[in-house]
C-alpha positions as a LaTeX table, in Angstrom:
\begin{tabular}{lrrr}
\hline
Residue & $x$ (\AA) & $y$ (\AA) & $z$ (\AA) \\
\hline
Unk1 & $-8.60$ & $-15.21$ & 14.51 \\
Unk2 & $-7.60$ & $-13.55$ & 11.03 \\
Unk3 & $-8.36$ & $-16.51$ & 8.94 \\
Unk4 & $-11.80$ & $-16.89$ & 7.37 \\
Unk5 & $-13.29$ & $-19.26$ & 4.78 \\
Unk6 & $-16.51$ & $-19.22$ & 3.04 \\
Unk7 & $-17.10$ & $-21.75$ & 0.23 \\
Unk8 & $-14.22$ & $-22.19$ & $-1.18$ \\
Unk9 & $-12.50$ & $-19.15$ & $-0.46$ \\
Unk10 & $-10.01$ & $-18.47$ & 2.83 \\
Unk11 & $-9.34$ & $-14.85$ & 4.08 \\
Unk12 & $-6.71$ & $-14.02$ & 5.51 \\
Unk13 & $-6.39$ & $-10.49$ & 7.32 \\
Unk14 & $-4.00$ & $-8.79$ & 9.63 \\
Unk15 & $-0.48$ & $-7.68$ & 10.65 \\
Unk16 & 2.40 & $-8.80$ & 9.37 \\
Unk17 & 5.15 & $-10.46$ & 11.61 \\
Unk18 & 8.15 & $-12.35$ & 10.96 \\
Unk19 & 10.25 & $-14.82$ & 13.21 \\
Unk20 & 13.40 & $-16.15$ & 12.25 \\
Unk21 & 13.71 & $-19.92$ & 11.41 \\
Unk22 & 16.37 & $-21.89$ & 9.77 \\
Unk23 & 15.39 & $-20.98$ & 6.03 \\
Unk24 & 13.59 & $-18.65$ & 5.19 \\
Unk25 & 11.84 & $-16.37$ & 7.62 \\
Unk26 & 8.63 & $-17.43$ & 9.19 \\
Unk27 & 5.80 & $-15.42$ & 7.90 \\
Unk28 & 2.67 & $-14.30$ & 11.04 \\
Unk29 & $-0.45$ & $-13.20$ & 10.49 \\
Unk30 & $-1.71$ & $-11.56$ & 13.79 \\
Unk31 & 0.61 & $-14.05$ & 15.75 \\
Unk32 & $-0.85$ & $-16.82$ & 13.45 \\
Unk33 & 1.53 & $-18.89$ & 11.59 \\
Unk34 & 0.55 & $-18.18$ & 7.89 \\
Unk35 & 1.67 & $-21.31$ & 6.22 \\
Unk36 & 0.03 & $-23.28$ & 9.54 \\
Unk37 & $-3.52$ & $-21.90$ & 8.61 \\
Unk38 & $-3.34$ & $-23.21$ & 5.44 \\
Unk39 & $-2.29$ & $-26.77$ & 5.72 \\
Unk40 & $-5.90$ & $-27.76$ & 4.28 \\
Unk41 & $-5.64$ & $-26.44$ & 1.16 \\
Unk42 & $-1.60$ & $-27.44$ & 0.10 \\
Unk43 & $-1.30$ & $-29.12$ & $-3.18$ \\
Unk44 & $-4.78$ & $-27.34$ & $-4.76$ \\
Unk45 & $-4.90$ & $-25.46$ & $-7.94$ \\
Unk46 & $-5.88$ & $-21.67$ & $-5.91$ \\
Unk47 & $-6.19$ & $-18.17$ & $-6.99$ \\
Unk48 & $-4.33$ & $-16.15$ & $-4.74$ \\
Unk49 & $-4.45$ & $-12.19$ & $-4.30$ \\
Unk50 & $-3.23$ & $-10.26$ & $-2.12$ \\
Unk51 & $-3.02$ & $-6.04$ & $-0.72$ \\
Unk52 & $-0.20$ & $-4.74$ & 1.65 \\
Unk53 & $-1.31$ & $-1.60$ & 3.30 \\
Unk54 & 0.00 & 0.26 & 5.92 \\
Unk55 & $-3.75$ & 0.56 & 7.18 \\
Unk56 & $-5.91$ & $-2.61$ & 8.26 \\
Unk57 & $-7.61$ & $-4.19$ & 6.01 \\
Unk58 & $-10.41$ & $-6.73$ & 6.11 \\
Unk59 & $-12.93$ & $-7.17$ & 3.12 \\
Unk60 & $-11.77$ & $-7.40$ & $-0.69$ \\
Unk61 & $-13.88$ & $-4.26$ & $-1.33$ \\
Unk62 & $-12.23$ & $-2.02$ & 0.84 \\
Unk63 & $-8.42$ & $-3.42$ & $-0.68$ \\
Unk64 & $-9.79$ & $-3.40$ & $-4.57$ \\
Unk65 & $-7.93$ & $-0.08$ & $-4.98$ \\
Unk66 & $-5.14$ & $-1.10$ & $-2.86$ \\
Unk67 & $-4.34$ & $-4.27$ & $-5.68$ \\
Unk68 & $-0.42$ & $-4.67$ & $-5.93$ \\
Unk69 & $-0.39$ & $-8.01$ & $-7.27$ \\
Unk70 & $-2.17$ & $-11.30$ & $-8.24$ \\
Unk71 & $-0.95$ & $-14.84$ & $-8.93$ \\
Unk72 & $-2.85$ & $-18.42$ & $-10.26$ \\
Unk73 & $-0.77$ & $-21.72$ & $-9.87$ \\
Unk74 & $-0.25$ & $-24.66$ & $-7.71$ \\
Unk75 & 0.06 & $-24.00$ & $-4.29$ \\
Unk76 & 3.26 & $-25.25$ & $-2.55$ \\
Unk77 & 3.12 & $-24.17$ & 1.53 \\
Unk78 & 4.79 & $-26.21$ & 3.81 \\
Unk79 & 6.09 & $-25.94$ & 7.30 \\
Unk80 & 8.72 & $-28.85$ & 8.46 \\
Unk81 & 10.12 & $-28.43$ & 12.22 \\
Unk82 & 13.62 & $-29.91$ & 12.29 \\
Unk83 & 15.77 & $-31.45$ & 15.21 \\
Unk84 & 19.69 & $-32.04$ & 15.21 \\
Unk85 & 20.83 & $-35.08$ & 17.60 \\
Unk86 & 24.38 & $-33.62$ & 17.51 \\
Unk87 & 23.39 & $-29.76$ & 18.34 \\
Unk88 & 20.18 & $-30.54$ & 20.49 \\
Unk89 & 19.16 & $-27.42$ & 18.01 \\
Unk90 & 15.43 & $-26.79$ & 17.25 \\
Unk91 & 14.24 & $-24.87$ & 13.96 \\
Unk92 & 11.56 & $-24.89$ & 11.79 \\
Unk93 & 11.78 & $-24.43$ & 7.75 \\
Unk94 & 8.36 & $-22.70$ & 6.00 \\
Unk95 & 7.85 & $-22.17$ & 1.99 \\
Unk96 & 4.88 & $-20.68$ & 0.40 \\
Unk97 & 4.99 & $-20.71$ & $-3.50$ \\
Unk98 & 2.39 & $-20.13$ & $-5.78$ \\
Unk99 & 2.90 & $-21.29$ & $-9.20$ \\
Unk100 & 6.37 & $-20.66$ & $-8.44$ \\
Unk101 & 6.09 & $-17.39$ & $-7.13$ \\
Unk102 & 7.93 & $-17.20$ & $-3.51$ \\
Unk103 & 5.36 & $-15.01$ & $-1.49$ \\
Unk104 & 7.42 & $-15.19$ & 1.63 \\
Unk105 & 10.05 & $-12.61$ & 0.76 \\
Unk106 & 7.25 & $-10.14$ & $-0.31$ \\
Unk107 & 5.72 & $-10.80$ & 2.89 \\
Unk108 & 9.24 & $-10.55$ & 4.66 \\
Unk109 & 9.60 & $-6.84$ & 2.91 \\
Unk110 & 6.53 & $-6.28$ & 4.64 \\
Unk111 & 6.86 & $-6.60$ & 8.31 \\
Unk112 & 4.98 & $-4.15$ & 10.55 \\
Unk113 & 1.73 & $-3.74$ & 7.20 \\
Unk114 & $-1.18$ & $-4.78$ & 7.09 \\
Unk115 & $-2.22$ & $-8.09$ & 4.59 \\
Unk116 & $-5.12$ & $-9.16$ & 3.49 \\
Unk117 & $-4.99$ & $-12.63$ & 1.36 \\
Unk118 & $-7.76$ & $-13.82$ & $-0.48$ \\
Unk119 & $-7.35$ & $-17.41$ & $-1.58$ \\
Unk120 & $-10.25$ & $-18.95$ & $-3.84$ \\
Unk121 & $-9.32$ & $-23.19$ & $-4.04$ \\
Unk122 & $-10.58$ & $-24.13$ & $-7.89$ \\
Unk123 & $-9.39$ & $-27.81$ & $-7.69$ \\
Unk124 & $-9.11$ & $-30.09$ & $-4.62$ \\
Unk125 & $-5.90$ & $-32.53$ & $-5.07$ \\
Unk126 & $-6.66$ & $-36.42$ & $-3.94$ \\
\hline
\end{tabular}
């Protein structure tokens, strides 16, 4: 699996995938959905940075001179699976903001890199 966490930190390393769902496009992580491995930590105040590479990547050391971007907010990830009685048509919606930034599309522009996402949890929500 691509997802790691020690303390209070989750790793998150691998290929980059997307699959189309209703809105927006589903993000995958080494065939992992990426907002499904982190339905633990939704609605905590995180740190989150991240390093696209078009090499694999797997320990913050090896991306620190790799850094494209880093972001500190809320974090807003949510997957919702939808149904329509009149279609019989089956989708699923995904988000993934942090502090308002919408990581998906980034990820989207992305397909067929390498990501590894660090993602340190600084307060737990009730």
């Amino acid at each position: 699996m691509s997802h790691e966490v020690k303390d209070n930190v989750h790793l998150i390393h691998g290929l980059i995938d997307t699959q189309t769902c209703a809105d927006p496009i589903c993000i995958y992580v080494d065939k992992d959905s990426l907002v499904d491995m982190l339905e633990d930590i939704v609605h905590n105040v995180v740190t989150v940075r991240y390093w696209i590479s078009s090499t694999p990547l797997k320990t913050v050391e090896e991306a620190d001179e790799r850094t494209l971007e880093q972001v500190m907010g809320y974090l807003d990830a949510e997957i919702d699976h939808r149904y329509s009685d009149i279609t019989g048509y089956l989708w699923t919606d995904e988000h993934f903001k942090v502090g308002g930034h919408d990581l998906i599309p980034i990820f989207e522009e992305a397909e067929g890199k390498y990501l590894l996402l660090e993602i340190t949890v600084h307060e737990k929500s009730d």
